[in-house]
N, C-alpha and C positions, 0 to 999 in steps of 0.2 A: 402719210405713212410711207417711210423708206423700203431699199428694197430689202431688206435680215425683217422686217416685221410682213412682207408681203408671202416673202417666200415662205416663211415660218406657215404664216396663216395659209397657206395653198397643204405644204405638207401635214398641218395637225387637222386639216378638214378630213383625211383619211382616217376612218372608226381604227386602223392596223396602227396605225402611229399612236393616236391615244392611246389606246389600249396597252403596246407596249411602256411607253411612256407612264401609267398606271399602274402596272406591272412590275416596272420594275424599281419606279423609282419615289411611290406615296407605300407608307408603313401597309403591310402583310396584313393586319389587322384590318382595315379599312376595306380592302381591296375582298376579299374571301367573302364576304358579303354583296357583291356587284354582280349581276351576271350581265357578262361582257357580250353575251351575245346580242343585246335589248341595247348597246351601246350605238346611239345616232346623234347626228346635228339637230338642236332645237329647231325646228320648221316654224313657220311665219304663223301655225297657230297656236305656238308657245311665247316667240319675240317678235312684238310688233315694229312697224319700220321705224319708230322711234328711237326704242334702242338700238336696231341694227347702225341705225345712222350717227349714234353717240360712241357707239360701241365696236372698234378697230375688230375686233380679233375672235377668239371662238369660242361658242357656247355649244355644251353638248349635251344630252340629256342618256341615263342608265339608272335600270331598277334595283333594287337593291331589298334586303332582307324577302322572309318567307311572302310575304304579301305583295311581293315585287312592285313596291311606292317608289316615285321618282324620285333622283338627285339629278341635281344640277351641275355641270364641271366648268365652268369659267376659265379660260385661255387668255392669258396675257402673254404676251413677247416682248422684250425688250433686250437694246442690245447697248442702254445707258441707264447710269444709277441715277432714279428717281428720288428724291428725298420723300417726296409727298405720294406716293406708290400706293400706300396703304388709305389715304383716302381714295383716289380715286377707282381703286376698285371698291370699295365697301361703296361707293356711288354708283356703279356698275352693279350690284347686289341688289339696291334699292330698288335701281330700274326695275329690273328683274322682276324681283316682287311686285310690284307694282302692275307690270304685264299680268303674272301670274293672277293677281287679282282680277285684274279687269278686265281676262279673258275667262273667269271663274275655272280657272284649274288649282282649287283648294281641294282636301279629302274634303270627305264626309262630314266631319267635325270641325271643319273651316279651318284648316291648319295649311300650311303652305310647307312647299318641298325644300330641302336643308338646300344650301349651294354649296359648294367647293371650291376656293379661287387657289388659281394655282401661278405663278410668275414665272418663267421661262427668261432665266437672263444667262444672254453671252459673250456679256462686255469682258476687255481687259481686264481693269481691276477687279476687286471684291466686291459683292456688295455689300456696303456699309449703313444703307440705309433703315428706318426701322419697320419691320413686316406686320403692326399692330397699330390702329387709329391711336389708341388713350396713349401709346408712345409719341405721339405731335401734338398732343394736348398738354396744356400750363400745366399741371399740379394743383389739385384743389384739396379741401380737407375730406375727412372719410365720410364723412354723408353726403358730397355732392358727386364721389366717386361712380355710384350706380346711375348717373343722371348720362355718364357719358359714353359714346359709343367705343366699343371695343373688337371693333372688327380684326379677324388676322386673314393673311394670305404664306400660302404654302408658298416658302422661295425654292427654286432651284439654280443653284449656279453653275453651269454648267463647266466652267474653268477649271470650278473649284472639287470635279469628279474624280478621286483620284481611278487612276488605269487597272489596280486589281479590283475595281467596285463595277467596271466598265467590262473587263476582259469576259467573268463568266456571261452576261450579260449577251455580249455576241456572240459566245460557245451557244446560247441558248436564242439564238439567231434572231433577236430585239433591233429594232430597227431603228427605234430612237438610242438605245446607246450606241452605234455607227452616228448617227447624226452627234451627239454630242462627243467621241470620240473624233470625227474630223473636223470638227470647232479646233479642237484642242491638239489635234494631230503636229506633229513638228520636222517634218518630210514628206517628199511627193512622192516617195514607197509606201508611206503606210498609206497616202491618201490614195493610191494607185491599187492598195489591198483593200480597203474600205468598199471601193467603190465596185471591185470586183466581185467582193459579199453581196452588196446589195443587188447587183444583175442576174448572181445565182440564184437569190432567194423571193426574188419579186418577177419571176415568169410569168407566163399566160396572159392572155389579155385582162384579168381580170385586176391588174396589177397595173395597167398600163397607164392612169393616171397618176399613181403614187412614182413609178418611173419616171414619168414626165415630169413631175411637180423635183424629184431629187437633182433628174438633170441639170433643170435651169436655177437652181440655188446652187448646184456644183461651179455650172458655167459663171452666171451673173451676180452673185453674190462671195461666195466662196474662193475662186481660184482669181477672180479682181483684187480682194483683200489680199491674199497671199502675194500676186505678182502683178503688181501694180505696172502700167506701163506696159505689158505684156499683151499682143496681137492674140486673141482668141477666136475661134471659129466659130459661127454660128450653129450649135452642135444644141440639139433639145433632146435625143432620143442616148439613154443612159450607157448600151453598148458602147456608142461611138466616143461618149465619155471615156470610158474605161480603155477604149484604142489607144484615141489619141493621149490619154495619160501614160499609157505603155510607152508610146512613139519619144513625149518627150521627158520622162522621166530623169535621164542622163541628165540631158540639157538642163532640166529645171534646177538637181541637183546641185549642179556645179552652180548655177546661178543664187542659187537659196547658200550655199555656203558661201560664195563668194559677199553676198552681200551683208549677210553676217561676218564676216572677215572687215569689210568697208566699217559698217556699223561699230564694230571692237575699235580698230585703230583709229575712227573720228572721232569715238569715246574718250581712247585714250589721250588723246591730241588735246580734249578740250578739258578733260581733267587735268592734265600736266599741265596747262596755259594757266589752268585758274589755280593752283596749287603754286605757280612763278608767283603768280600775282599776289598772292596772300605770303608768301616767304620774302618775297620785295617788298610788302607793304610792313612786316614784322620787323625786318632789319634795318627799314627806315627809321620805324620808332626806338629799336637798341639807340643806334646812332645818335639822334635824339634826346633821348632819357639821358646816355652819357652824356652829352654837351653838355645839360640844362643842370642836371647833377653838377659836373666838374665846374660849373661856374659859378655856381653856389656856395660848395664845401671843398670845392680843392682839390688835387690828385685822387682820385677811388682809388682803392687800396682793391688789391686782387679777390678777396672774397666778395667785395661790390661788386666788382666787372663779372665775376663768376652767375651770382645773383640775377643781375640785369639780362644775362648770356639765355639764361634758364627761365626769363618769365615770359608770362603772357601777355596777349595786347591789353586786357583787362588789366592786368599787375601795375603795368607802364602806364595806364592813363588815370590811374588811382596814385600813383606816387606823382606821377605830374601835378597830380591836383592838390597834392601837400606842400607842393613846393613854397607856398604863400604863406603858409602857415606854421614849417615845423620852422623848429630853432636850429636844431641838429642834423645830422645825418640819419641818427638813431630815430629818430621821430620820422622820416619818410618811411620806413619799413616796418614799423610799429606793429 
């Protein structure tokens, strides 16, 4: 397990981060049914070491409807597109059940509690992969359809959050929209104001682990991807985050645009090189097609040369290929 799936799982062990997370970001519907207070980590007499030992990342348990019956909330983290995502949680599920079995926490009427899997992704790209088992399955005809499992998992992407979905979010002081707005953050201002939110709002000792757990995904996960190469202080406690990000805000500034400055013009450099080289490679084949032409049929006459001026590499290597065959002139451009 790297470190964006360690940290992850350190900060969604906190009931305040689910919960936001919950809150704000699975449908209204779902949620108004929950009572968030009953929201904890499944304990070892819900998941056996079996699972815990298959199973990376977090399981929580919260009552839900008038007879406050369990659900399940399933934690995945990932910060790479899976193709096969959706099996391996719906294998994660099974476990699951299967504990639930064979620690005998069915209802009354032997039925077992819903789960919830939910995927936390904060890769670059999109994810493109599909969120549904019978989506990696062959295609069979409609009566062998019901034979096959059809598990789904809630994605989140958190790239793909746009900033006025995120903004009320923090108005309404959510502490995982801060965590996915400084994913997505594109300055060490706003990462310098994120972080000062969350030292405002996570006081008291009773706070003091979820502090902890933000600091060292600030330090060791977060501001390494950002500034790679970059000397950082062994800093765990979230105030002195929030200092020493004041102290070098300037600095980093100027370092985050410059590099982006680098990045533009080595861009530009190696597009312009490969744009020579395909304009060199074009006017070789003019040059060519002329020869091979004029030693075939004779002087080209100015609407040829105009013709050859204006075509493609495609055009050029199609008329080359007539060259065996036509009789005429006419018959190369047919």
């Amino acid at each position: 397990m790297d470190d964006h799936d360690n940290s992850y799982k350190r900060l969604f062990s906190h009931t305040r981060m689910v919960r936001d997370l919950m809150v704000g970001f699975l449908p209204k519907s779902w949620v108004q049914d929950l009572d968030m207070r009953s929201l904890e980590k499944a304990s070892g007499s819900h998941v056996t070491d079996d699972l815990r030992s298959r199973h990376s990342d977090v399981i929580l348990r919260v009552h839900h409807g008038t007879q406050a019956r369990p659900l399940y909330l399933l934690l995945e983290f990932q910060s790479t597109v899976d193709f096969h995502m959706a099996v391996r949680v719906a294998a994660y599920q099974l476990l699951l059940y299967q504990d639930l079995i064979r620690g005998n926490k069915q209802h009354s009427n032997r039925l077992l509690a819903p789960i919830l899997p939910v995927v936390l992704y904060n890769g670059k790209p999109r994810w493109n992969a599909p969120t549904r088992v019978d989506a990696l399955i062959e295609p069979l005809s409609r009566e062998f359809h019901g034979f096959q499992p059809h598990q789904q998992f809630i994605l989140i992407d958190e790239g793909a959050i746009a900033g006025d979905v995120l903004s009320p979010l923090i108005a309404a002081r959510n502490t995982t929209a801060v965590l996915f707005s400084m994913e997505n953050s594109s300055t060490p201002e706003s990462l310098q104001h994120l972080t000062a939110l969350l030292v405002d709002w996570l006081q008291g000792p009773e706070h003091a682990s979820l502090r902890r757990a933000f600091a060292e995904w600030i330090m060791r996960v977060l501001l390494p991807r950002r500034f790679p190469g970059v000397h950082l202080p062994a800093v765990l406690d979230l105030q002195e985050v929030n200092t020493m990000l004041k102290e070098r805000v300037d600095e980093w500034t100027r370092g985050w645009r410059q590099e982006g400055l680098q990045e533009g013009l080595q861009e530009g450099l190696q597009k312009g090189l490969q744009r020579g080289r395909t304009e060199g490679r074009v006017e070789e084949r003019r040059e060519s097609t002329r020869s091979l032409l004029t030693r075939r049929f004779g002087p080209l006459s100015e609407e040829v040369q105009l013709r050859i001026e204006a075509a493609s590499m495609e055009d050029m290597k199609i008329w080359t290929e007539r060259l065996f065959d036509a009789a005429t002139l006419e018959d190369i451009f047919q």
